[in-house]
C-alpha positions, -999 to +999 in steps of 0.1 A: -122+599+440-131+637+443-156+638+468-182+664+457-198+675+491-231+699+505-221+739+509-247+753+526-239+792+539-256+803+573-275+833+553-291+808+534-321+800+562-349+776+549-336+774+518-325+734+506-308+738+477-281+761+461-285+784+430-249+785+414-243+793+377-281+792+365-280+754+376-297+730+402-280+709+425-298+680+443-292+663+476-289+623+476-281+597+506-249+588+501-217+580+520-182+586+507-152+584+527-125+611+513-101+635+525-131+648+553-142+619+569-177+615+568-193+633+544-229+639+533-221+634+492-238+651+458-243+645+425-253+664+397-284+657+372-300+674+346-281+689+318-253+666+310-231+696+303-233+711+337-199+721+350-198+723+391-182+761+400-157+766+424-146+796+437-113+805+426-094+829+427-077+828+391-103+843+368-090+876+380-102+899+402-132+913+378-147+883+373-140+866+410-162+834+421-145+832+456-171+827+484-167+858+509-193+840+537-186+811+561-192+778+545-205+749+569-204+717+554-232+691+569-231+658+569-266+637+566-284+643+597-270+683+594-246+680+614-216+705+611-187+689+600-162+715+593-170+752+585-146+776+571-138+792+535-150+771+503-130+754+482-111+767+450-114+748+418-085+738+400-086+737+364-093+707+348-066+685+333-038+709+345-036+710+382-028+673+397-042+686+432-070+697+446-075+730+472-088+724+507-094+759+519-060+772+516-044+734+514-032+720+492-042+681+486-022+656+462-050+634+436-042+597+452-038+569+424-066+549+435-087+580+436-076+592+398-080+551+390-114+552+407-126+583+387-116+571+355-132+540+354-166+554+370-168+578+336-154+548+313-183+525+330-206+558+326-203+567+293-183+532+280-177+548+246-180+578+218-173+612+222-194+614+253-169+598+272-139+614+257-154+644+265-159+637+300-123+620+304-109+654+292-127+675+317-109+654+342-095+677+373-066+660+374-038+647+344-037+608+340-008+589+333+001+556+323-001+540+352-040+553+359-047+535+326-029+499+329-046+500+367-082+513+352-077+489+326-073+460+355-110+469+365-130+471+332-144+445+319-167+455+290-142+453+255-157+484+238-150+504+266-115+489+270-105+503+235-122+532+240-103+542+269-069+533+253-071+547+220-084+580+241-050+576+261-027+570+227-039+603+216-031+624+246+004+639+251+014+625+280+012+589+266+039+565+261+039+529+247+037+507+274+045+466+270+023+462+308-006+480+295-006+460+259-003+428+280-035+443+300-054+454+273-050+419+255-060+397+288-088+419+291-098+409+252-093+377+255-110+371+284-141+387+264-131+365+233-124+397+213-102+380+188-107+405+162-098+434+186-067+416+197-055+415+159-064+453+159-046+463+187-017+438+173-011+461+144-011+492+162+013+475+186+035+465+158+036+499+143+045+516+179+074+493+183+085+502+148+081+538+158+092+543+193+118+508+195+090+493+224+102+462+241+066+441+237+078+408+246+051+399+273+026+414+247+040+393+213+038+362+236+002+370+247-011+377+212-001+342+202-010+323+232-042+337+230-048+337+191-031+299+191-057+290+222-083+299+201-075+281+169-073+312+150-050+294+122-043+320+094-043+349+113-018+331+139+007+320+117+003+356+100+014+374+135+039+347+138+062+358+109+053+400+113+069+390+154+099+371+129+105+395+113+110+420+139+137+401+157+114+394+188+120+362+209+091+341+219+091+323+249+088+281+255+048+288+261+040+308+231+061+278+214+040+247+230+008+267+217+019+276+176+029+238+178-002+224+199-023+247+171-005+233+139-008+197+151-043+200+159-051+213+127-034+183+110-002+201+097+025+187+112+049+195+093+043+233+099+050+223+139+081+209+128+088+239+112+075+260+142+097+240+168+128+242+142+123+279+150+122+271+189+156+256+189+173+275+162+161+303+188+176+287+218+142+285+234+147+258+256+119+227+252+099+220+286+082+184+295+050+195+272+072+202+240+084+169+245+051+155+252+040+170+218+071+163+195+078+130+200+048+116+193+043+137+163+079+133+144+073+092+151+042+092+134+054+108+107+082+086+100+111+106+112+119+078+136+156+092+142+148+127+155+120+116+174+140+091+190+170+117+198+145+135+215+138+110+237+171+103+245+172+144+249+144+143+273+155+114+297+187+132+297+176+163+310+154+143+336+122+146+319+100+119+328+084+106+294+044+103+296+031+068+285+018+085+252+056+092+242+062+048+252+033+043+232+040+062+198+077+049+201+067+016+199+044+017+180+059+033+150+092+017+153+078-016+152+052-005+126+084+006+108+104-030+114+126-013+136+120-047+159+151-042+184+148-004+191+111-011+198+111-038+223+140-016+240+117+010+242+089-018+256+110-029+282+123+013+294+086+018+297+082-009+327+116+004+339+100+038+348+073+019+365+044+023+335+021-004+328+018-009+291-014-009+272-039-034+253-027-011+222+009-015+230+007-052+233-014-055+200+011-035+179+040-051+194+025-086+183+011-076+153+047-056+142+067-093+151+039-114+136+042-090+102+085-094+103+078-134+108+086-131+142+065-157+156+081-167+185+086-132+204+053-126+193+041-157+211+061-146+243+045-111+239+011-125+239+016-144+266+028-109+283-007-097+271-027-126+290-008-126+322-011-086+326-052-089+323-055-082+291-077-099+265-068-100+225-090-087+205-105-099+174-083-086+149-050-099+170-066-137+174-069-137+131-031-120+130-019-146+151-040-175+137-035-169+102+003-161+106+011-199+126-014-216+099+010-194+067+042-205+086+029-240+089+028-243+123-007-260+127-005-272+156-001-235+173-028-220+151-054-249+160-046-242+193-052-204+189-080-209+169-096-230+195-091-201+219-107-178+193-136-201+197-139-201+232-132-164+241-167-162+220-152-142+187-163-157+152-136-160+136-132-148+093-136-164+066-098-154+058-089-173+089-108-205+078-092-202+049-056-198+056-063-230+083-080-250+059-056-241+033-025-252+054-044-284+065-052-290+025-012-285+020-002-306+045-024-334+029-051-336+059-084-346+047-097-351+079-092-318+094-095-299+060-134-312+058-141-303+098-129-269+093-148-268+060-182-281+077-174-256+107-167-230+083-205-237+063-222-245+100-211-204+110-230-193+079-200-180+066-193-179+024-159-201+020-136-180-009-125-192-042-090-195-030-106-220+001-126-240-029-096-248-051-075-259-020-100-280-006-110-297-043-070-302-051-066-320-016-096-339-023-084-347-060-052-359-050-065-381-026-085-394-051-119-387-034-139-378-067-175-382-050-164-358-019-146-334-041-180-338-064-200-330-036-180-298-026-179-286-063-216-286-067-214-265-032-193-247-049-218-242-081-244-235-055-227-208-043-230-186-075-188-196-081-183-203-116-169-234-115-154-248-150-117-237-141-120-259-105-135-284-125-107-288-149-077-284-125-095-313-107-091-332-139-057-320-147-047-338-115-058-370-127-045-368-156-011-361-143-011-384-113-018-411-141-053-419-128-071-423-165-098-440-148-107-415-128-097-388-147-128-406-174-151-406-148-147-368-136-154-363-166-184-377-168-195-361-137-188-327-155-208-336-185-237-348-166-235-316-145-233-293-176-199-283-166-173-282-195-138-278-197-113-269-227-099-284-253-062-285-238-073-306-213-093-328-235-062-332-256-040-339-226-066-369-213-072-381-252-030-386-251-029-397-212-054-426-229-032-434-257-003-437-233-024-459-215-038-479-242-074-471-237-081-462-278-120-470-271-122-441-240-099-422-263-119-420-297-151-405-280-124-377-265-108-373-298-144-364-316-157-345-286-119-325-292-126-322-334-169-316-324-158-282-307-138-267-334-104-278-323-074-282-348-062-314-350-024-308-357+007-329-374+026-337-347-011-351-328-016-373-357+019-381-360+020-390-325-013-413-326+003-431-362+035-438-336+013-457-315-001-475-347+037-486-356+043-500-320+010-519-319+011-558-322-027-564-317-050-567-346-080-552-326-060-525-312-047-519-346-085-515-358-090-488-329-062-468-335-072-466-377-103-454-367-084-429-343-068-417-373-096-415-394-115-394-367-084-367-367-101-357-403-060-344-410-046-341-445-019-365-434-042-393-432-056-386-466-020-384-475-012-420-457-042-439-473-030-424-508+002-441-504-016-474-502-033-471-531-020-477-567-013-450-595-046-456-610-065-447-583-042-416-576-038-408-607-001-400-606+027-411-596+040-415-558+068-388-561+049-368-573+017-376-549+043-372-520+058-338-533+027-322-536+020-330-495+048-315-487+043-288-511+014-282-485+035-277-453+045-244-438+075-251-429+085-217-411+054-230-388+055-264-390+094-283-396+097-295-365+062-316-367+068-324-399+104-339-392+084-361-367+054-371-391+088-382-420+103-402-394+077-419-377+062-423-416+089-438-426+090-464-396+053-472-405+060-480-444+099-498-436+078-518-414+046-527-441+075-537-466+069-503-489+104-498-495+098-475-523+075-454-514+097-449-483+124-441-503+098-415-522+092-397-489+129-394-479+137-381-517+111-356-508+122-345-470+159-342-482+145-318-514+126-299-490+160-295-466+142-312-437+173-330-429+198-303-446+232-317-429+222-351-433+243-355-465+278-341-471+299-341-500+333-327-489+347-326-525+379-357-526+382-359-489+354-370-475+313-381-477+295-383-449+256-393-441+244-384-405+214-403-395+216-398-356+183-375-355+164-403-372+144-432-368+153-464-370+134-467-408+143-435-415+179-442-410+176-474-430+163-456-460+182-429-458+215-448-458+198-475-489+192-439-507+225-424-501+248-452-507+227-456-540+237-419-549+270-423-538+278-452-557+262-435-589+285-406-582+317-429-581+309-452-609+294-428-637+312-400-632+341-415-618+346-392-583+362-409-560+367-399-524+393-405-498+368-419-472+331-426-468+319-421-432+279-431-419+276-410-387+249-429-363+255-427-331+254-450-302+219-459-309+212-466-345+251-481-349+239-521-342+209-515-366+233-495-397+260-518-396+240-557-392+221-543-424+257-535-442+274-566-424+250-591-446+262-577-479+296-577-465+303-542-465+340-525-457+326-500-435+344-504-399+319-502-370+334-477-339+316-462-316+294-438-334+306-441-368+313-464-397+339-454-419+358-468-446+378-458-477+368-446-509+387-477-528+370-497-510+333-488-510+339-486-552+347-522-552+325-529-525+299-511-552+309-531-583+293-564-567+262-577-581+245-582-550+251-546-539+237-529-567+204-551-563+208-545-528+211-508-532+181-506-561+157-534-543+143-536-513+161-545-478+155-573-462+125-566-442+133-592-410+119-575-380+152-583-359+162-556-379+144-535-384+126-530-354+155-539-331+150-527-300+129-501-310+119-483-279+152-482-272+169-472-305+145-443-315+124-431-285+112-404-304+084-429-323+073-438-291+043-430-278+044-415-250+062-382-263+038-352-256+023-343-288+029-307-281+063-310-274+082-332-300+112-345-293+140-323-289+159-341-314+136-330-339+132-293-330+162-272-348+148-261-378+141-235-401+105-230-383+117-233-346 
């Protein structure tokens, strides 16, 4: 510091003040230590643009300040101190000393330091203080500036002072004084400063080739610190792409910044840079990348790095276990995870609650129940208690897997450790305990379930009423259902799977009375189901239950089809009971069908008809869609023609099978293989149809062969196994040539002409057959199964289904 000190000349006497250059000076108490010791200390006021004279002796001799008299120089009592001649000036940003009489002394650092910042703190900024730090008696350099930088603290006059020193010759670009200047701006959160002086940084390293490492590194530490996202990354890449390597520090802070913005993929990017850099990664790097790539599903790098790090003696912090594990189990990676589990305890850490739960609820998710039991028993015995959501993971898993006994158990725990457990976890219990056919347990979980308050789900309803249904509890399961309707459930569906259990379990009773229940209860169900109980009735011989079902079915618009009726005049042909026979033509007459007008037309004579039966029977069948409909109606023909074989009309039988045959019902039934061969296969027919049909054919055949004198090698009747008893005991009484195997009957053409010529044959053939029921109802469940009752009327028998239609 220059020390500006008292002159006072001998001559002067009283007189307390000097008169030099038209301007005052003015004594103040104050102590300085300088290059004199103790010395009694001025300082100017007044005009601001008073300059202290010095005698000199450099203005030349005309215009010479030099004092001529003895100068003593006082201290603050006026005391002498020193006397001799005054100082000379030195001029002002030139000379870097000062004149001590005729000495010369050297400006110290600290004092140039000192001066500087008491005008920076004076004037802090403007062209005040530029003015003032030009007048300066002494020339700065960089190193007054980086240590007056040090001392300032105020940001404006930071700048101030360095943009004053960038413009002054003697300046060069200095990395220490950048690193300074921004510690100095951060400390004073002067973020937008910091970019400034960035910029100007950047363009001096352009210019002059300035190493700024220390200064790069700052501006992003600082800039990353302070969250400054944009602007960070935007320094970032300008520091890229002038070839400047960034330390590990300034690294852990761009990546700490992107991951707490929630862009991890830009820290991946950012530590990419790190290592393609060969910017070695420290324990925090670590600490921040592992945990990051895991959750993100790069499972492979994350777990290199951990490898990475334990090689290179790292110790992994419990976050890094924790993320590890819980990602790779997460991620079914099962093996790698509990490796990691059991490295964690290896380096002496405890594992979490967290751990344990993701663990358990990672094996419970890959169905691995049994680890997961053993890791919950881990979870216990360390002092930790499951939470809610792990007692319903466990729970519901051992009751899905079937292992009751474990989930009651757990469930009972649930209980106890004072957690309510979810309607989901009642469900999948009671569900289980409905699937393993326990009433008991089903119905205490149930009540439990309605004591807690809690809402049992649809899912928990239909399990509960299907255990209950097949346990044939109808009042519990009616009891439930109205619970059920209580509940705002709609409950029809429930209602009719209840029924369609009945049904199939062959409980008709029950199924009857259900359905009472639902009508009293104004619950209905749909007409499937009502057609599947009317046939279950049938099947059952219960025609007065059925009736009602069959008019409730017809009352609510529902189509009463062929093959239903067909199937209902089946049971008609099998009955042997007059009062059963009376139910079941009222059955028939309830169908309202077009078949049964057609049936009781065939009973009545041509007078009543008014034309004759071929031609009453073609125009029925006239009235079939057969691309819909030929596979019903080549059930209605042949269960028809069982009905009228066995009611002795022969005829009008052998109307109907005229009819089918026109209307190619049976279309490889006949076969006239020119002189080799005629065939007849009856094997998809009934036992009357097959009668007729070989009465009808051998009648053709033998007009063939007598008037128009065709003769073939061999006849053949193809009938299979089941109708072959039936075929050839009716062509064994009228001692026929045919040769019975074992599914034909076959003889020659010679033969069957002279066989034809008989009497007996030819009334035989143009009659009727004998109508004794050994015959022709010879074991007829047996023989034709397809005319028996019990074949689902929407599903004829497969015999009957190729066709044009199906």
């Amino acid at each position: 510091m220059i020390i500006r000190t008292l002159l006072l000349s001998k001559n002067l006497r009283n007189s307390k003040v000097i008169f030099c250059s038209n301007s005052v000076v003015e004594l103040k108490s104050l102590f300085s230590s300088g290059a004199f010791g103790k010395t009694a200390v001025f300082s100017a006021s007044g005009d601001r643009s008073f300059i202290r004279g010095y005698c000199s002796g450099e203005h030349g001799k005309g215009n010479s300040r030099e004092w001529t008299e003895e100068i003593d120089y006082l201290d603050e009592s006026g005391s002498v101190i020193y006397s001799g001649k005054g100082i000379r000036s030195v001029e002002p940003g030139i000379d870097d000393h000062v004149m001590v009489g005729g000495l010369r002394k050297p400006i110290l650092n600290i004092s140039a330091v000192a001066k500087i910042v008491e005008v920076v703190k004076r004037w802090k900024w403007g062209p005040d203080m530029e003015t003032q730090l030009d007048k300066l008696q002494f020339t700065p350099n960089m190193t007054h500036i980086v240590q007056a930088l040090k001392i300032i603290e105020d940001s404006d006059a930071l700048l101030s002072l360095f943009r004053w020193a960038k413009r002054q010759p003697w300046y060069l670009p200095n990395d220490d004084c950048y690193v300074m200047l921004f510690d100095k701006l951060n400390l004073s959160r002067e973020f937008d400063g910091i970019q400034t002086v960035f910029e100007e940084m950047v363009s001096d390293s352009s210019i002059n080739g300035m190493s700024s490492f220390g200064a790069y590194n700052r501006v992003l530490q600082y800039l990353a610190k302070a969250e400054k996202l944009e602007v960070t990354f935007c320094c970032f890449k300008k520091i890229q792409e002038l070839d400047c390597k960034l330390d590990t520090k300034t690294y852990n802070s761009l990546i700490t910044l992107f991951l707490t913005k929630g862009l991890p993929y830009k820290a991946f990017e950012i530590y990419e840079n790190m290592v393609k850099d060969g910017c070695s990664l420290d324990a925090s790097t670590y600490d921040m990348m592992i945990p990051s790539l895991a959750k993100s599903g790069r499972l492979d790098v994350a777990f290199k790095l951990f490898q990475e790090m334990k090689e290179k003696n790292y110790r992994p912090s419990s976050g890094i276990f924790v993320s590890l594990v819980d990602t790779m189990g997460k991620a079914g990676r099962l093996d790698t995870a509990m490796k990691v589990y059991m490295e964690m305890q290896g380096f002496g850490l405890r594992p979490s609650g967290a751990m344990f739960a993701s663990l358990i609820e990672s094996f419970v998710k890959a169905g691995k129940l049994d680890t997961a039991l053993r890791l919950w028993d881990d979870m216990k015995k360390a002092g930790f208690r499951p939470n809610y959501g792990l007692y319903t993971i466990i729970v519901e898993a051992h009751a899905k897997s079937g292992k009751l006994d474990i989930a009651m158990s757990i469930f009972s725990d649930m209980e106890k450790a004072g957690f309510l457990p979810t309607p989901s976890t009642y469900s999948s219990l009671l569900e289980m305990q409905a699937a393993s056919g326990q009433v008991d347990n089903a119905m205490k979980l149930y009540n439990s379930m309605a004591n807690a308050g809690l809402r049992p789900g649809l899912s928990t309803y239909t399990s509960l009423l299907t255990l209950l249904a097949k346990k044939k509890l109808v009042d519990v399961a009616a009891k439930i259902l109205l619970e059920m309707k209580s509940m705002g459930y709609s409950v029809e569906v429930n209602a009719s799977d209840v029924l369609m259990v009945y049904i199939k379990d062959g409980s008709i009773d029950l199924a009857l009375r259900w359905l009472r229940f639902m009508g009293s209860s104004g619950i209905r169900t749909n007409n499937f189901i009502i057609r599947q109980l009317f046939e279950s009735s049938m099947k059952n011989g219960l025609y007065e239950s059925a009736k009602p079902l069959l008019e409730t079915y017809v009352n609510a618009a529902a189509r009463v089809d062929l093959i239903l009726y067909t199937s209902i005049l089946a049971h008609l042909v099998r009955c042997q009971d007059e009062v059963n026979e009376r139910h079941l033509m009222s059955i028939l007459s309830a169908t309202n069908h077009k078949a049964h007008a057609f049936l009781c037309g065939l009973f009545t004579g041509p007078e009543q008809r008014k034309q004759p039966v071929l031609t009453f029977v073609r125009e029925f069948f006239q009235g079939i869609d057969y691309e819909l409909e030929e596979g019903a109606a080549k059930y209605f023909v042949n269960v028809l023609l069982n009905y009228l074989v066995l009611m002795g009309q022969i005829n009008r039988a052998r109307c109907v099978w005229k009819v089918a045959y026109e209307n190619k019902l049976f279309p490889k039934a006949i076969v006239f293989d020119q002189h080799i061969a005629w065939s007849l296969d009856v094997r998809n027919l009934s036992v009357g149809a097959a009668l007729i049909a070989v009465v009808h054919t051998l009648h053709r055949f033998r007009k063939r062969m007598l008037y128009y004198g065709v003769v073939p090698r061999r006849i053949k009747l193809v009938t299979g196994p089941t109708l072959r008893i039936v075929i050839a005991q009716t062509l064994t009484s009228m001692e026929s040539p045919f040769e019975v195997s074992k599914v034909v009957l076959r003889a020659p053409g010679d033969s069957v002409l002279e066989w034809f010529k008989k009497p007996i044959v030819q009334q035989f053939l143009l009659n009727e057959i004998p109508s004794r029921s050994d015959i022709l109802m010879h074991k007829l469940n047996t023989l034709f199964p397809s005319s028996a009752p019990e074949i689902r009327s929407l599903s004829p028998p497969k015999p009957l289904l190729p066709g044009r239609g199906m």
